[in-house]
C-alpha positions in Angstrom: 14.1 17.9 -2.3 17.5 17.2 -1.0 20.4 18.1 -3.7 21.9 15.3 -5.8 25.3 13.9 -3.9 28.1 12.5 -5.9 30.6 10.3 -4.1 33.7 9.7 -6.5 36.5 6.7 -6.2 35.3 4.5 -2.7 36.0 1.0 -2.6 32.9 -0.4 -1.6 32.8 -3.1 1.9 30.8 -6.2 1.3 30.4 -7.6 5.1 28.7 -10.8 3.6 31.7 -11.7 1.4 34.4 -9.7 3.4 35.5 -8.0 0.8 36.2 -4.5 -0.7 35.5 -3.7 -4.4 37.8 -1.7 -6.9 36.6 2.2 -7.0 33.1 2.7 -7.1 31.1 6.0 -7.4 27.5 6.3 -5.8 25.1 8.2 -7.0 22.2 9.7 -4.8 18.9 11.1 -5.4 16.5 11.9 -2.8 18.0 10.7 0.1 18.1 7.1 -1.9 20.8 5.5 -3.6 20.3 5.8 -7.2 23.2 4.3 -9.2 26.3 2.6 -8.2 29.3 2.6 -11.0 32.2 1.7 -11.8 34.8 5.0 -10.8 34.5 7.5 -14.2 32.4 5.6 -15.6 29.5 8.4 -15.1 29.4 11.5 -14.6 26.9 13.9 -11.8 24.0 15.7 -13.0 24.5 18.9 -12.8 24.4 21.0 -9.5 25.4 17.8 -7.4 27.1 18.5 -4.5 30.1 15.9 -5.0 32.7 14.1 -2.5 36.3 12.7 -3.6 36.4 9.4 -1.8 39.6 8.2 -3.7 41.8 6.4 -1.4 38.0 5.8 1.1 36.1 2.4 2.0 32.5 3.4 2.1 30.0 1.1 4.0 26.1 1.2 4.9 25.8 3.2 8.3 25.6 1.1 11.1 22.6 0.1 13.2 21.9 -0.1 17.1 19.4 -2.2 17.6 19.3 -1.7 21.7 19.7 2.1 22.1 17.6 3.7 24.3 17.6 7.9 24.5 19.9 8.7 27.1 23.3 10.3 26.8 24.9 7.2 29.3 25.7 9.7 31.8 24.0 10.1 35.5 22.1 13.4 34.4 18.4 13.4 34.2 17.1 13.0 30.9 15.2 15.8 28.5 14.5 17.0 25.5 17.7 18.4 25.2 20.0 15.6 25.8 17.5 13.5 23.8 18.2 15.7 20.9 22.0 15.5 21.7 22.5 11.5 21.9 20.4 11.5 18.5 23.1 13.8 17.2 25.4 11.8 18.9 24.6 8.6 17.3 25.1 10.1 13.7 28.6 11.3 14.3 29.8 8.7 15.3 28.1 6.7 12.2 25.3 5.3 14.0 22.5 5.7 11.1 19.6 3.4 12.2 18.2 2.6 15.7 15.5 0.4 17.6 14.8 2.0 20.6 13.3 -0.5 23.4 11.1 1.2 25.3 11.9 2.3 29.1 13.2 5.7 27.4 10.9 8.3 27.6 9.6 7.0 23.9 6.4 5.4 25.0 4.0 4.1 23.0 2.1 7.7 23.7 5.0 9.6 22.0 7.3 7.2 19.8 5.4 8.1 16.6 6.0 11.5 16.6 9.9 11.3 17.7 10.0 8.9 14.7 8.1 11.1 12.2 10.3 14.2 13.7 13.7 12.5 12.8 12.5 11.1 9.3 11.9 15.1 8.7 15.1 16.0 9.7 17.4 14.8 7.9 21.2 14.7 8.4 20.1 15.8 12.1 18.5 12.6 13.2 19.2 8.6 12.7 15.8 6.8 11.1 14.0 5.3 14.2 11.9 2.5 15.0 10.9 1.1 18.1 8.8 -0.7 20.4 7.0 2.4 22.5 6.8 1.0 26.3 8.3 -2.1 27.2 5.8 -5.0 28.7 6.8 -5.9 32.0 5.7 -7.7 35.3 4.3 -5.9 38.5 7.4 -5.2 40.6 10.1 -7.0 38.2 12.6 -5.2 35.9 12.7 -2.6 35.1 10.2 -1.5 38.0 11.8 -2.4 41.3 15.1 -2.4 39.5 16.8 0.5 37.3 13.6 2.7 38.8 13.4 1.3 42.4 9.8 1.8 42.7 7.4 -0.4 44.5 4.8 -2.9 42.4 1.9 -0.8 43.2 3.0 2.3 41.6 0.3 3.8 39.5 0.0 2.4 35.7 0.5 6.2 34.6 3.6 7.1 36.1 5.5 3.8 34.8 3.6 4.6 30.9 5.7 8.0 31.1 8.7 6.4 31.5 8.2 3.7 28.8 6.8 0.9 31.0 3.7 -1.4 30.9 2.7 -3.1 33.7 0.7 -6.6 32.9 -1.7 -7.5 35.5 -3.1 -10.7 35.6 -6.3 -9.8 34.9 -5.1 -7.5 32.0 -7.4 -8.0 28.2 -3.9 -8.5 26.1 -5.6 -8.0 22.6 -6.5 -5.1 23.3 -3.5 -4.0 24.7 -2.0 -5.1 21.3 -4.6 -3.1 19.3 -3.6 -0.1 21.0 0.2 -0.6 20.5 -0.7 -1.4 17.0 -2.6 1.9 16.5 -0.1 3.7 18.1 2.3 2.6 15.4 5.2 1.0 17.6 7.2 -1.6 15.0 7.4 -4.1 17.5 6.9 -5.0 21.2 9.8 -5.8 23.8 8.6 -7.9 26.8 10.4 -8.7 29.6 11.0 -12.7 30.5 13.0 -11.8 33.3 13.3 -13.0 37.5 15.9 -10.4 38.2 18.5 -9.5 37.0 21.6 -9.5 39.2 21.9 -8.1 41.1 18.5 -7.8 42.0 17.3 -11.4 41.6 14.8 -13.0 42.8 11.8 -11.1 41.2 8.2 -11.3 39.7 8.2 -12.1 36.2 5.6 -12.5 33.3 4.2 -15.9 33.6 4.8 -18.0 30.8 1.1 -18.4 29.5 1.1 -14.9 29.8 4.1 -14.3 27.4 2.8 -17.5 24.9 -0.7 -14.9 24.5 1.6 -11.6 23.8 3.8 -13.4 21.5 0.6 -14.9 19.3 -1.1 -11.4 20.0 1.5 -9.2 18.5 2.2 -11.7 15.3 -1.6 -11.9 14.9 -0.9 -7.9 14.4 2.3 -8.1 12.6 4.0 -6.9 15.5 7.7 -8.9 16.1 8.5 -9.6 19.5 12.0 -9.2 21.4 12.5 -10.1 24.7 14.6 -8.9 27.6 16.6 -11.8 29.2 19.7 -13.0 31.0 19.5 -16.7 31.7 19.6 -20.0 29.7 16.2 -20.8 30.8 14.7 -17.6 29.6 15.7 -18.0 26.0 13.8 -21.5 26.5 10.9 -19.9 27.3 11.4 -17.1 24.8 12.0 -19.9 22.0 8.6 -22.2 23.0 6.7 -18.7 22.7 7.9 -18.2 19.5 9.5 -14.9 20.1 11.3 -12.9 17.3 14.7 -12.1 19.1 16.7 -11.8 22.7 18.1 -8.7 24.0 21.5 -9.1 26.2 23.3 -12.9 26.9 22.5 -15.0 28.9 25.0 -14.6 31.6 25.3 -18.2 31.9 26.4 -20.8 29.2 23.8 -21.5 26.4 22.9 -25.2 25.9 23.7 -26.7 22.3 20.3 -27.7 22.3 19.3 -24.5 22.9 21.7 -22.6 20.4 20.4 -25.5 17.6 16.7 -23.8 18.3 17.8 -20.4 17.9 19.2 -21.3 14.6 16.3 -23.3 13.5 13.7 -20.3 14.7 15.7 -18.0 13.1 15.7 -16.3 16.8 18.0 -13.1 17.3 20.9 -12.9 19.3 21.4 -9.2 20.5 24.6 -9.4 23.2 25.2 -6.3 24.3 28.8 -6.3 25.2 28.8 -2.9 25.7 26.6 -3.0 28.4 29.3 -4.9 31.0 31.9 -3.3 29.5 30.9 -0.2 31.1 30.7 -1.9 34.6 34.4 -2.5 33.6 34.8 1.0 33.1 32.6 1.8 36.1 35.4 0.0 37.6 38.5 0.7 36.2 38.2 4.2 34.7 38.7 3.6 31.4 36.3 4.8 28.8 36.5 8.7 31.0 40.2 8.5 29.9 39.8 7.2 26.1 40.2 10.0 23.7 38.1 8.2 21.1 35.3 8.7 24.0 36.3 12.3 24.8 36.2 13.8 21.7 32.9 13.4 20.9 30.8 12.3 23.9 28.8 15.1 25.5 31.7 16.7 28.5 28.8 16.7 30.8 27.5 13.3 30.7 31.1 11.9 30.7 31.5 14.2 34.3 28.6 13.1 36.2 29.8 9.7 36.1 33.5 10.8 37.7 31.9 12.0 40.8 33.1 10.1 43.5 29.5 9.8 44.9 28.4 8.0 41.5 31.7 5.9 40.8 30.9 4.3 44.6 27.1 3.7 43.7 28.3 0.4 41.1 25.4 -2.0 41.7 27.9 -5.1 39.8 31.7 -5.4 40.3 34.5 -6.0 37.6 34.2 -9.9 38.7 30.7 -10.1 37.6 31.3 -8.1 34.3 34.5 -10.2 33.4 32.4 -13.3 33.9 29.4 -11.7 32.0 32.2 -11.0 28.9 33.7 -14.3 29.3 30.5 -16.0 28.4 28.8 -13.2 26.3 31.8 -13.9 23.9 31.4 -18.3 23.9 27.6 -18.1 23.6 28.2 -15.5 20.9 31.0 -17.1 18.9 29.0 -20.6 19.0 26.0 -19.4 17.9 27.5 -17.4 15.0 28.4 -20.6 14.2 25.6 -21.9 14.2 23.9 -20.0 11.9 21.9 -18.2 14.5 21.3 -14.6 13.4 23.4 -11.7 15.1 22.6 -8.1 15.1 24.4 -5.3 17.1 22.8 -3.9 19.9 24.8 -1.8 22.8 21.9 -1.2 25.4 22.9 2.7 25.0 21.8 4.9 28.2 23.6 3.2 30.7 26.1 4.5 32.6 29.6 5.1 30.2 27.1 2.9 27.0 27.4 6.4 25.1 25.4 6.4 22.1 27.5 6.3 18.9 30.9 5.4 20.8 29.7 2.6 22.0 28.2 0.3 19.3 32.5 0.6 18.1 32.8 -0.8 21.6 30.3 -3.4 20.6 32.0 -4.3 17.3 35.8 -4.7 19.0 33.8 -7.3 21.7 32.9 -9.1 18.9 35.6 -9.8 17.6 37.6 -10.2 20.7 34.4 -13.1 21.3 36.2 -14.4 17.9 34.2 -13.5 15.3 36.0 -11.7 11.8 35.9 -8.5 11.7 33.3 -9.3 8.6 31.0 -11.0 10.7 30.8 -7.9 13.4 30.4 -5.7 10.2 27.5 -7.7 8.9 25.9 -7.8 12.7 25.8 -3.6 12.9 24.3 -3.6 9.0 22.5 -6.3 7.3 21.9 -8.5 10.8 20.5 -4.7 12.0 18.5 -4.6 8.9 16.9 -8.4 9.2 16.1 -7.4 12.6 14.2 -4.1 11.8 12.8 -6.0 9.3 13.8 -3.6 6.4 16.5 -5.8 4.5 15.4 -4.3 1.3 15.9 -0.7 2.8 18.8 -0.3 4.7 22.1 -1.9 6.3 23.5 -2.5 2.4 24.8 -0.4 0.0 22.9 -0.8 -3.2 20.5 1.2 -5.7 17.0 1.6 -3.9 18.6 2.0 -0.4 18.4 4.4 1.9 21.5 6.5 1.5 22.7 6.0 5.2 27.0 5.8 4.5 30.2 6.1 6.3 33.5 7.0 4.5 36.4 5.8 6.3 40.2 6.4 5.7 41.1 2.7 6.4 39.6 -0.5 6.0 37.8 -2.3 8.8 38.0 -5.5 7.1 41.4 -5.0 8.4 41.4 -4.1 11.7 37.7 -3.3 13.3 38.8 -0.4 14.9 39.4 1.1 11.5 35.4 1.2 11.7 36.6 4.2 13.7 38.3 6.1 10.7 35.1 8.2 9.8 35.7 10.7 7.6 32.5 11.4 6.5 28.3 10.3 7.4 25.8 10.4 4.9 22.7 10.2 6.5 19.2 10.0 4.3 21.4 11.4 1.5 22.4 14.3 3.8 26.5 14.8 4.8 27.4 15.4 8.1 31.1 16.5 8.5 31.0 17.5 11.8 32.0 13.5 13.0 34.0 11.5 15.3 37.0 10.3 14.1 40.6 8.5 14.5 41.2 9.6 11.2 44.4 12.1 11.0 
């Protein structure tokens, strides 16, 4: 059992009502929240470890919901820079993830990572995730990120985190195995390219209507990979749960009315285009934020002059991308469609941790308050893993995942950057990234 934590004298952020509340102390117990008072009005059992937060804003940890396992560099992945980017993700206050698939963490081995992190705690974020990825024969992210041909062998795309669907594929018992294997959820891919690689095979649509009623029959939600208007349609008539990435043209009003309606999940990834930006520009290799806690290595394989040559989209194409990313985002928040943060961690200069900050300056650059990117990367994290009674809030009978910061980010949301201290599962991590002086 974990020792009792005290935190003394935080003002407490409320993303939902964008507000901060007089000194509060927490209280935690088993890696749980177990009391929240009003500053001196309690005092710690006896033997708790205790933290002056006097002067602090204290908010839930905040929650990836696109991260795959990679370290964003161009370095082959392992299980050693797996357990780094974990690491990585908890100093910089990344507390929760959903990882996608096409990592590594297929549906053979996601269970175990998952169980492995909820053991360690203080050491790992709390996982959940989809196990391999449903695709196409020869569509993304086959012929694409891979560049491997439609006819290679089922088991070598399964290790990456990749299921091919044949036509002639039996999908309920494809969802019975995914459901014994104890993924949370399934990502398919509704998807003809994308740039640059377009045009491409892509699951047919009758074919994505039978996973969609599959996995609910199974309790299973469905997101979808996409990046056109048209494939949110398709991904709205199928019923599916929510969309990872923009589409990189503009959403429809019609369209953004549905997505409200269904309750559909916008996921959009800024981070993703704004490392083409960097890819371009040579920004993030420069940004001491970024340097002082992103692994040296992975930040050097991608200032080799061979890789910085290899872009496969131009700064035009990501400006665009950004341009649109932020309308379709700031009409949809208003909306009411439901937001959550999600950086598509892994690819090249998307550094775990560093960049779901990234994520939360595009946001509000797109025009939302800094309140509503807060409430995206907790409680819209938490109504997407579908555990809003269990994380993304502070409040008793929470997971104790909690950032201390020096300023407010209701403020300014790079103050979001300000970490003095992570409490993850009721365990403190000082070692942290910080802007803090």
């Amino acid at each position: 059992m974990r020792p009792a934590l005290f935190i003394a004298g935080a003002a407490l952020i409320d993303p939902a009502t964008g507000s901060a509340s007089p000194p509060q102390d927490i209280l935690i117990l088993g890696g749980r929240i177990a009391a929240i008072t009003p500053a001196g009005a309690a005092q710690p059992p006896e033997g708790a470890a205790r933290i002056d937060a006097s002067g602090r804003f204290a908010m839930a940890g905040l929650i990836d919901v696109h991260a795959h396992l990679g370290e964003g560099g161009a370095l082959p992945g392992d299980e050693t820079t797996r357990a780094r980017a974990l690491q990585q993700f908890l100093r910089y206050g990344v507390t929760s993830l959903f990882i996608p698939g096409a990592t590594g963490a297929n549906d053979a081995e996601f269970s175990g990572l998952r169980e492995r992190c909820r053991a360690a705690a203080g050491r790992c974020p709390d996982l959940q995730g989809a196990g391999s990825l449903i695709t196409a024969p020869g569509s993304h992210p086959i012929s694409t990120i891979f560049n491997m041909p439609a006819d290679t062998p089922p088991a070598v795309l399964e290790a990456l985190g990749v299921t091919m669907l044949t036509s002639d594929a039996d999908i309920d018992q494809l969802m019975d195995a995914k459901k014994a294997a104890g993924v949370d959820a399934v990502k398919i891919v509704i998807e003809d390219g994308p740039p640059p690689w377009y045009p491409k095979p892509r699951l047919s649509d009758a074919q994505i209507r039978r996973l969609v009623a599959a996995a609910h029959a199974r309790s299973l939600r469905v997101f979808a990979h996409i990046s056109t208007s048209e494939h949110v349609r398709i991904a709205l008539d199928a019923g599916v749960d929510g969309v990872m990435h923009g589409p990189t043209d503009r959403l429809p009003d019609d369209l953004v009315r549905r997505m409200a309606e269904q309750k559909m999940t916008l996921v959009t990834t800024f981070a993703l285009y704004d490392g083409i930006l960097t890819w371009a520009r040579g920004q993030r290799e420069t940004d001491p934020y970024a340097l002082a806690g992103v692994e040296p290595s992975a930040v050097e394989s991608l200032t080799a002059p061979p890789f910085l040559a290899a872009a496969a989209e131009d700064e035009a194409t990501a400006l665009g991308y950004l341009t649109t990313a932020s309308d379709n985002l700031r009409r949809a928040a208003a909306a009411g469609v439901p937001i959550a943060l999600g950086t598509d961690v892994g690819n090249p200069f998307v550094f775990p941790g560093y960049a779901a900050h990234e994520e939360l300056s595009w946001m509000v650059r797109a025009g939302l308050s800094p309140a509503q990117a807060l409430q995206a990367a907790t409680l819209g994290g938490a109504a997407f893993l579908d555990r809003p009674d269990q994380v993304g809030r502070l409040a008793p009978g929470y997971r104790a995942d909690i950032l201390l910061l020096a300023d407010n980010p209701l403020l300014t949301i790079e103050n979001s950057r300000s970490i003095v201290a992570v409490i993850a599962n009721g365990a403190r991590m000082d070692d942290v990234v910080s802007t803090a002086p």
